[in-house]
C-alpha positions as a Markdown table, in Angstrom:
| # | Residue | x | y | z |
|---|---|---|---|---|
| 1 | Unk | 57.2 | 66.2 | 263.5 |
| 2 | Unk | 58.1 | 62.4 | 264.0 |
| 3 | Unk | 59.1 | 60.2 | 261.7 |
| 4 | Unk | 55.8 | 58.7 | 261.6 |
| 5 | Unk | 53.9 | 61.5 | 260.8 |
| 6 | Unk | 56.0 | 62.5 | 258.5 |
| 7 | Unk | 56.0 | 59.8 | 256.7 |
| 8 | Unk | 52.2 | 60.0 | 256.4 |
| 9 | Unk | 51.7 | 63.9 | 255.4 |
| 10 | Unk | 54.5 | 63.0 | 252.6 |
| 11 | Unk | 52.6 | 60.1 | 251.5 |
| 12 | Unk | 49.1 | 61.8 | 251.7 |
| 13 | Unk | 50.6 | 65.1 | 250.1 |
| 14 | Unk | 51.6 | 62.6 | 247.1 |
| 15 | Unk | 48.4 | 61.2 | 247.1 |
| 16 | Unk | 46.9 | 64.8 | 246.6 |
| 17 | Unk | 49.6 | 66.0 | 244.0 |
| 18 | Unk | 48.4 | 62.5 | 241.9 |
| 19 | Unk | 44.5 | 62.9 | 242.1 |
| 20 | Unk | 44.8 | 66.8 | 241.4 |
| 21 | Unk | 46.8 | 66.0 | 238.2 |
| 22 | Unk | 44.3 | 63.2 | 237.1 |
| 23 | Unk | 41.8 | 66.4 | 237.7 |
| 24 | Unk | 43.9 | 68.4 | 235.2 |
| 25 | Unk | 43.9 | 65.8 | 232.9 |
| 26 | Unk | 40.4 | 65.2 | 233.0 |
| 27 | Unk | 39.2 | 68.5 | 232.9 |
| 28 | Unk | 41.5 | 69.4 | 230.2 |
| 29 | Unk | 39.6 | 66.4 | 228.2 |
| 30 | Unk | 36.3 | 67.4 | 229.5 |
| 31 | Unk | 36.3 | 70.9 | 227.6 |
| 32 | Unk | 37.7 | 69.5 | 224.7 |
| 33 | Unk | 34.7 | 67.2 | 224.7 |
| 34 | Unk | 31.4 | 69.7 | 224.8 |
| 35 | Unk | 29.5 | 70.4 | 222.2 |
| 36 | Unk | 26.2 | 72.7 | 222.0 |
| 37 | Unk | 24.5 | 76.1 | 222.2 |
| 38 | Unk | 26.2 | 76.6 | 226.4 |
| 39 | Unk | 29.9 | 75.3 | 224.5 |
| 40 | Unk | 31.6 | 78.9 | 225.5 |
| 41 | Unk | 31.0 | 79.0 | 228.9 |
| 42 | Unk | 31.2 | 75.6 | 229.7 |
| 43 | Unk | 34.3 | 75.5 | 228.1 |
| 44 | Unk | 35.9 | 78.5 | 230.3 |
| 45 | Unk | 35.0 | 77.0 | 233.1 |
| 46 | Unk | 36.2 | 73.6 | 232.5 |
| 47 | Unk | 39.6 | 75.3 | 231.5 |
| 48 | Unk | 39.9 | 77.1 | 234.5 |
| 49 | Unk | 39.1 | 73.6 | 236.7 |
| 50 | Unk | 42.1 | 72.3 | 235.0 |
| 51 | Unk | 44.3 | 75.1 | 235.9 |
| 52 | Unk | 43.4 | 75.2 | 239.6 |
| 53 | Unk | 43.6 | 71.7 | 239.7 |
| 54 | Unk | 47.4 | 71.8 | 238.6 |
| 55 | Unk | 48.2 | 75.0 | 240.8 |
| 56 | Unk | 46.7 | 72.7 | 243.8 |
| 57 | Unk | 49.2 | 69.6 | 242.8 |
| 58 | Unk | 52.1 | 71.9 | 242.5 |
| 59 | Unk | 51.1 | 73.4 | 246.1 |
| 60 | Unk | 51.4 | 69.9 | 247.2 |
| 61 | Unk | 54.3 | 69.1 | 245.4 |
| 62 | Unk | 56.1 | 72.0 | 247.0 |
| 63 | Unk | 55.1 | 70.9 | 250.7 |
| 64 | Unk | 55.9 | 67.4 | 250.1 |
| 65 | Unk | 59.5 | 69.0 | 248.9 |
| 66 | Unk | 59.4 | 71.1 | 252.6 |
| 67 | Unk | 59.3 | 68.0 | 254.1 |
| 68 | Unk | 62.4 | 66.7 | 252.6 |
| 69 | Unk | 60.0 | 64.3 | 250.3 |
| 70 | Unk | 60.2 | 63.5 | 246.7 |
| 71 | Unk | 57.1 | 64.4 | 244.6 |
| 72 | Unk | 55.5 | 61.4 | 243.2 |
| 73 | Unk | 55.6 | 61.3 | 239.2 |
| 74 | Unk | 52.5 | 59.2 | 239.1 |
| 75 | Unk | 48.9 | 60.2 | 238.4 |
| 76 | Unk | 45.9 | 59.5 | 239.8 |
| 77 | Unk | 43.2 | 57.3 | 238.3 |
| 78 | Unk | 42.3 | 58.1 | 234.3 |
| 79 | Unk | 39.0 | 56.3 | 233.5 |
| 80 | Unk | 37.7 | 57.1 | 230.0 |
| 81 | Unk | 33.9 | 56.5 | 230.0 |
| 82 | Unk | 33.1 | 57.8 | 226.8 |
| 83 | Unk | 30.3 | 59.8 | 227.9 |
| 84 | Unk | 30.5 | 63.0 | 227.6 |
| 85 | Unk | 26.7 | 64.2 | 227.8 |
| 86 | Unk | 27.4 | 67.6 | 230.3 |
| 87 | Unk | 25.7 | 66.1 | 233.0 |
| 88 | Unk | 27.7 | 62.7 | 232.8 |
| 89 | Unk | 30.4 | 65.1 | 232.4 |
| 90 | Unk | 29.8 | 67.1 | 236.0 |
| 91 | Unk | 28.7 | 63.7 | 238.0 |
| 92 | Unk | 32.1 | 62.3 | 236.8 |
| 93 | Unk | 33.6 | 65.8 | 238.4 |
| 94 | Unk | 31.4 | 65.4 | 241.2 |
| 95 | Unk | 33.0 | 61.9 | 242.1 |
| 96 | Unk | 36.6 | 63.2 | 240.8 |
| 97 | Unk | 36.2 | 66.1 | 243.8 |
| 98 | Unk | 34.5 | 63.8 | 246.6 |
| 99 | Unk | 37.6 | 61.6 | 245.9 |
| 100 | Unk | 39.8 | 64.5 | 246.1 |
| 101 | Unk | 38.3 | 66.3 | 249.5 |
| 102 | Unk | 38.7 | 62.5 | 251.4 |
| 103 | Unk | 42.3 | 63.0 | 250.8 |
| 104 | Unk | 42.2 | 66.5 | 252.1 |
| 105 | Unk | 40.2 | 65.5 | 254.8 |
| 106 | Unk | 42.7 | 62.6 | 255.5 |
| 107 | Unk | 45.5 | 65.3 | 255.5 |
| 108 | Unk | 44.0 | 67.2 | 258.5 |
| 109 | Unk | 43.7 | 63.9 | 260.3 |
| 110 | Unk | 46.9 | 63.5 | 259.9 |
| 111 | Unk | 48.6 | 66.7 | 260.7 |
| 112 | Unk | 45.8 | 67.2 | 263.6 |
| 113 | Unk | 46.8 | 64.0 | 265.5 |
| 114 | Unk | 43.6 | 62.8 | 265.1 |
| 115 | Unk | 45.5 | 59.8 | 263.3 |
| 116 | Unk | 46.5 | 56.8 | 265.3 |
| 117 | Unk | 49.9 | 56.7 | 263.9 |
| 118 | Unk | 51.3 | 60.1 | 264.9 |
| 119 | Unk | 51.3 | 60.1 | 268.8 |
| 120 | Unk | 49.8 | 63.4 | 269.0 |
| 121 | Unk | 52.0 | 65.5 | 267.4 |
| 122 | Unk | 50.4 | 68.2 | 265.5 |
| 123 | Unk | 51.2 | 70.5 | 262.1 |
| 124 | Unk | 49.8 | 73.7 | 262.1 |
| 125 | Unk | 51.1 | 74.4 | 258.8 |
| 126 | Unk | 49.8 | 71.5 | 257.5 |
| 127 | Unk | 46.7 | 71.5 | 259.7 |
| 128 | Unk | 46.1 | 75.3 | 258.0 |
| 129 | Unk | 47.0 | 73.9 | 254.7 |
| 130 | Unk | 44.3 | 70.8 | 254.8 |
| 131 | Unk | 41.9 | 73.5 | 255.7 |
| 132 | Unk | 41.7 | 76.0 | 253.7 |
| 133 | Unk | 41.8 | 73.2 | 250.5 |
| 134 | Unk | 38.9 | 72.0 | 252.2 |
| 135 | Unk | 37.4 | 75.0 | 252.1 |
| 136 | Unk | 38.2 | 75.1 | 248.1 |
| 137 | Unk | 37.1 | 71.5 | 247.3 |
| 138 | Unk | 33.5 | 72.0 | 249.3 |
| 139 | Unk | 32.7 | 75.2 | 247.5 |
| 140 | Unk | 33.7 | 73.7 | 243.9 |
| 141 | Unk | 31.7 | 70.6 | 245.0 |
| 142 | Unk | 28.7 | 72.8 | 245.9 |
| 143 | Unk | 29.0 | 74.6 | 242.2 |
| 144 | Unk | 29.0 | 71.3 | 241.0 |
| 145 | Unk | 26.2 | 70.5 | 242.5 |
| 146 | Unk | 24.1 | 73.5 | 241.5 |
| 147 | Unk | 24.6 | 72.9 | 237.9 |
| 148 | Unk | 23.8 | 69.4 | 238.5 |
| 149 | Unk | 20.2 | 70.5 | 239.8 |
| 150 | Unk | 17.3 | 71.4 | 237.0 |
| 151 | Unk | 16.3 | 74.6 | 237.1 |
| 152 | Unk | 14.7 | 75.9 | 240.1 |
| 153 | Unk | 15.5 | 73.3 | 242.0 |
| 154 | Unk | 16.7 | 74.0 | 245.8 |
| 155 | Unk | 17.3 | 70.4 | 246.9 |
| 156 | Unk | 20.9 | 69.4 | 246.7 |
| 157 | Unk | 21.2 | 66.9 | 243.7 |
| 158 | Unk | 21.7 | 63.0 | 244.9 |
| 159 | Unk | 22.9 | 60.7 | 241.5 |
């Protein structure tokens, strides 16, 4: 890998590790924050969204480390809206997870020399890496999105 690219997967892998720990922080507040009869289960769920979220920043951590990086100590954007209806609660995910698969999606640009700045020099591992997070972020998005929708409605749900 040049020093080019790797310069940009290190910096894009930090950029991941910070957003995914906002996303533990925020789910973490998020299921702290609901209240009413579906409480239990929206709870678990929230719970488990903040788990993932910091096993995903510590994946990134670690390749940002195999690249001879330092792990960024920041954190990626906290905004405290003070809503915390369910459904202000899931289009706030919803955003929090587009934000997150750009930055996965900018990952595979970058290890796939589809980037300007690498010259064509390709990561597998990191190409293999960006993927299969995709994968994960599209699917959570699409759960997302479900519960967004009223019931028995098929058409995905547009804010």
């Amino acid at each position: 890998m040049n020093d080019a690219k790797h310069s940009l997967a290190i910096n894009a892998l930090n950029r991941i590790m910070e957003l995914e720990l906002a996303g533990v922080v925020k789910y973490t507040h998020y299921s702290l924050m609901i209240f009413g009869y579906n409480r239990i289960p929206i709870v678990s769920w929230l719970k488990e969204n903040a788990t993932e979220s910091l096993d995903h920043a510590h994946r990134a951590g670690e390749l940002v480390t195999l690249l001879d990086g330092h792990p960024s100590l920041k954190i990626g954007p906290l905004l405290e809206t003070e809503r915390h209806d369910i459904g202000d609660i899931l289009r706030e995910s919803l955003e929090h997870e587009t934000i997150a698969l750009v930055s996965y999606y900018d990952l595979l640009k970058i290890a796939s020399c589809t980037h300007p700045e690498t010259n064509g020099v390709q990561s597998v591992m990191l190409e293999e890496y960006a993927r299969e997070m995709i994968v994960l972020e599209e699917m959570h998005l699409d759960e997302v999105n479900k519960m967004l929708r009223k019931p028995g409605e098929i058409s995905t749900f547009t804010a």
